[in-house]
C-alpha positions, 0 to 999 in steps of 0.5 A, spaced: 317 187 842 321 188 848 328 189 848 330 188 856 336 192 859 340 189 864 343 193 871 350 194 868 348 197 862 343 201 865 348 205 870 352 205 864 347 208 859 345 213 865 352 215 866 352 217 859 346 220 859 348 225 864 355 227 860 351 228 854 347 233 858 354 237 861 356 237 853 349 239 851 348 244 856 355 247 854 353 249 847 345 251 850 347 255 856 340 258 857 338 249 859 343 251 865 340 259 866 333 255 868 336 251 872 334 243 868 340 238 870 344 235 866 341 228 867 334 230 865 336 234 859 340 227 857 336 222 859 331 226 854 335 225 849 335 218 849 327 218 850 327 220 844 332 215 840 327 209 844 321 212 842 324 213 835 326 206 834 319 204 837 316 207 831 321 205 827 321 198 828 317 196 834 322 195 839 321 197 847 327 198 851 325 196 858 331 199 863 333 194 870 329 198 876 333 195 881 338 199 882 333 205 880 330 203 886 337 202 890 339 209 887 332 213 890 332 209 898 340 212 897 337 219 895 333 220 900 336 218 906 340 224 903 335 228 905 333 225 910 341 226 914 340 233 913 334 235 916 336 238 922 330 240 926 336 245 931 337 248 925 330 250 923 328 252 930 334 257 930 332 260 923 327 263 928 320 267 926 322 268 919 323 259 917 317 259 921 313 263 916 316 260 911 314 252 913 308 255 913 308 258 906 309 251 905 305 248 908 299 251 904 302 251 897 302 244 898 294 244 899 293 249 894 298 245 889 294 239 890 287 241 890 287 245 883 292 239 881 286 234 883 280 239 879 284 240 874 285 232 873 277 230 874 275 236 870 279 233 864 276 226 865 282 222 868 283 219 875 283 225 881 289 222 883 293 223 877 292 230 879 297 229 885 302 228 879 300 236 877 300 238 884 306 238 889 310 232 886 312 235 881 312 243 882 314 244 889 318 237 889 321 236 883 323 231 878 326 227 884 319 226 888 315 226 881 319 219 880 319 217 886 312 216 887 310 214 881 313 207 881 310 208 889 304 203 890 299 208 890 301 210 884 302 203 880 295 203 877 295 210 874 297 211 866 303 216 865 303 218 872 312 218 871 310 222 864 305 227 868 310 228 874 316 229 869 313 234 864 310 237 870 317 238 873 320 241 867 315 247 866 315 249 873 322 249 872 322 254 867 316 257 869 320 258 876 326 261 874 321 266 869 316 268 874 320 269 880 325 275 879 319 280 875 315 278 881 320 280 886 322 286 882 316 290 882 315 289 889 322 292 890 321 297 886 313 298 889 316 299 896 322 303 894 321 306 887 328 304 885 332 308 890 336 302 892 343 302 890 347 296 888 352 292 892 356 286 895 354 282 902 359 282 906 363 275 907 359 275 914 352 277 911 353 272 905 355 265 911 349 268 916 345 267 910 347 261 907 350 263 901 357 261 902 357 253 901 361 249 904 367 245 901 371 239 902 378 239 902 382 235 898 384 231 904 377 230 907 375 228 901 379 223 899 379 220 907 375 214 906 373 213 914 368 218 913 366 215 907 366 208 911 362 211 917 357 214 912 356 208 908 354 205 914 350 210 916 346 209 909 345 201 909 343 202 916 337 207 914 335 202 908 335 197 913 330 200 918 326 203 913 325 197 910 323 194 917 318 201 918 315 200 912 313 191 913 310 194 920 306 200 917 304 195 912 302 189 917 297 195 920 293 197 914 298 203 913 301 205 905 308 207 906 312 208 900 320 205 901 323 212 899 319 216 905 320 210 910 326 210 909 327 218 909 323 218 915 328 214 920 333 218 917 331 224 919 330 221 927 337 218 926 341 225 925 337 229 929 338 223 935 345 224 933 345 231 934 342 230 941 347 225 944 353 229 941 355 226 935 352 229 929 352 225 922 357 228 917 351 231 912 357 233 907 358 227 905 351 225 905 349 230 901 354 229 896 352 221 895 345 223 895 346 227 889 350 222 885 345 218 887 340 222 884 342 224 878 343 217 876 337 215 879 334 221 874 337 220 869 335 212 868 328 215 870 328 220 864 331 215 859 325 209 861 319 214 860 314 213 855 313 219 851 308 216 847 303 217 852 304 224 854 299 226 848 292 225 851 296 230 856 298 235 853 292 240 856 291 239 863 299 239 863 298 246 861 292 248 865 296 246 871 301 250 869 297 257 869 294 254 875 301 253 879 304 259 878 297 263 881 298 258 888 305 259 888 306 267 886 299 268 891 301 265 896 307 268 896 304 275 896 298 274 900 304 270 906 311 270 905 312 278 903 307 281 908 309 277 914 317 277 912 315 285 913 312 288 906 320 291 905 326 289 901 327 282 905 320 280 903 320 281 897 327 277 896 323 272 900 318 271 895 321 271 889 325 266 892 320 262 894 316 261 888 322 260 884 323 253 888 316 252 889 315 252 882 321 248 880 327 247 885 331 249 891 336 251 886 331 256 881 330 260 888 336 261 891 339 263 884 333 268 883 334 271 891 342 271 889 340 276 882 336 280 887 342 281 892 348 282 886 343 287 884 340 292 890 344 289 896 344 283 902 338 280 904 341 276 910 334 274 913 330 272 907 336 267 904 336 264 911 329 263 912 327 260 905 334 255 905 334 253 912 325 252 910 326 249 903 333 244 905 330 242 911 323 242 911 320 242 904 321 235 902 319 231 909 312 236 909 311 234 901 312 227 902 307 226 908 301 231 905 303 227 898 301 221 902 295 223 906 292 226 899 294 219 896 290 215 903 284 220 902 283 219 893 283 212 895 
């Protein structure tokens, strides 16, 4: 039997599921030391009631998508807004190794993740679901385009990606920072020191966050404008997709959406009105993590079972791609010094699993033996700017060449 959950219910459960996250986080804070959100640990949580009260007593919460549909366009005008092509021309050679770097991890990751999918007997294109969706882009894409068109016809294609997504979480946080150390270690035999980044290097580098004051937050013109700005995105992205669709093209709503996101604020940026990203970021992320924990909360854990091995082949897989790639291009072409090293622990640690694992593992390495102004700047400037838009058009040529 099917028990629906309407719209309103649905918010209020994903609302709740992200404060039985914070509160399990508080008591187990090694969740929080491999970087899992709070959303996809409570969303989790009560998976596991629903798949309870299925066994139990036969009933199948089915949760609203509509506003989970609402709350991914949102997320990924977000990303979109922020996609500041100035910015990644002015990171210089060191963002264009990376871009690079990304680039080939994006092949590699979905070419094993394809192999490994046929050679388990299940469709190649669930492999895009142990490839760089859910690996180098995270929970978020895993969600996204599973409920996308191509992806509707395949079987635990949100189960996969989510599973995926968490292990490369872990995994990234546990590789990253022993691969970095030794090739700091290799390169200087332990001879560096400790030490602080000055205020200067920490913002050159990115490490130093930008902060609202109380009263811009609370000034509601900038939330007015922006708001304009998003539903202006969802409308022409919505236009973009019909007309891409009326010309044989496959164009998921979240990408045609993100797409004209990133044309609108660069077009900002060229006529002298830049689209305050700050806001945008902050309603991207609220909007993201009820959009994950919605979509924690709606999978169905019972299927995972048949997956189980590929899920763990991939994973070995992943980490060899990523941690090659990132000793075979990003730490010989940033140098082969203390920058390269940084740089290549902080790229596995996001393209395993996310932008956060990556930065917290490049802050380990600076905390410890000093700053590394050129490898924050490259990896934040590539993972923010450029990581997502690159993910999202490959995902989509890999889903038109499978088929």
């Amino acid at each position: 039997m099917t028990a629906p959950i309407s719209e309103i219910w649905t918010l209020i459960l994903a609302v709740l599921a992200i404060r039985l996250g914070i509160l399990i986080h508080r008591l187990l804070p090694r969740l929080g030391a491999w970087n899992i959100p709070p959303a996809i640990t409570g969303g989790l949580l009560l998976a596991l009631v629903v798949t309870l009260v299925r066994g139990a007593y036969g009933i199948e919460f089915a949760f609203a998508d509509g506003i989970r549909q609402t709350l991914l366009l949102v997320f990924f005008v977000g990303v979109g807004l922020s996609a500041k092509f100035m910015a990644l021309f002015r990171g210089g050679a060191g963002v264009a190794v990376v871009c690079l770097a990304i680039l080939v991890t994006i092949s590699l990751q979905n070419l094993a993740g394809v192999a490994i999918a046929s050679g388990f007997g299940f469709n190649p294109a669930l492999g895009l679901f142990m490839g760089s969706i859910p690996f180098l882009g995270g929970h978020g894409t895993a969600a996204a385009w599973a409920q996308a068109v191509p992806a509707q016809d395949l079987t635990g294609a949100l189960e996969v990606g989510m599973a995926a997504a968490t292990l490369g979480l872990i995994a990234g946080g546990l590789v990253a920072g022993p691969i970095a150390s030794r090739l700091i270690h290799r390169q200087f035999q332990g001879g560096l020191t400790a030490s602080q980044p000055s205020r200067e290097q920490a913002a050159a580098s990115g490490q130093a966050p930008t902060h609202l004051t109380s009263a811009e937050l609370l000034n509601s013109d900038r939330w007015l404008v922006i708001t304009l700005v998003i539903a202006l995105c969802l409308a022409l992205g919505e236009l973009l997709r019909q007309w891409a669709a009326q010309h044989g093209l496959v164009v998921p709503g979240f990408l045609a959406v993100m797409l004209v996101a990133v044309i609108l604020t660069n077009a900002a940026d060229l006529l002298g009105h830049p689209v305050d990203t700050t806001v945008a970021e902050l309603t991207g992320t609220v909007a993201l993590r009820l959009f994950l924990a919605i979509s924690m909360m709606g999978l169905k854990l019972w299927e995972l079972d048949a997956f189980i091995l590929p899920l763990v082949a991939s994973l070995a897989v992943q980490i060899l791609v990523v941690s090659a790639v990132a000793l075979l291009l990003v730490y010989p072409l940033l140098g082969r010094g203390y920058e390269g090293a940084v740089a290549a622990g902080g790229f596995i640690g996001f393209a395993m699993g996310a932008m956060p694992v990556g930065l917290g593992v490049m802050r380990r390495m600076t905390d410890r033996h000093g700053p590394a102004p050129r490898a924050m700047l490259a990896i934040t400037l590539a993972a923010a700017l450029f990581a997502d838009t690159a993910n999202a058009l490959l995902v989509n040529l890999g889903f038109a060449w499978l088929g």
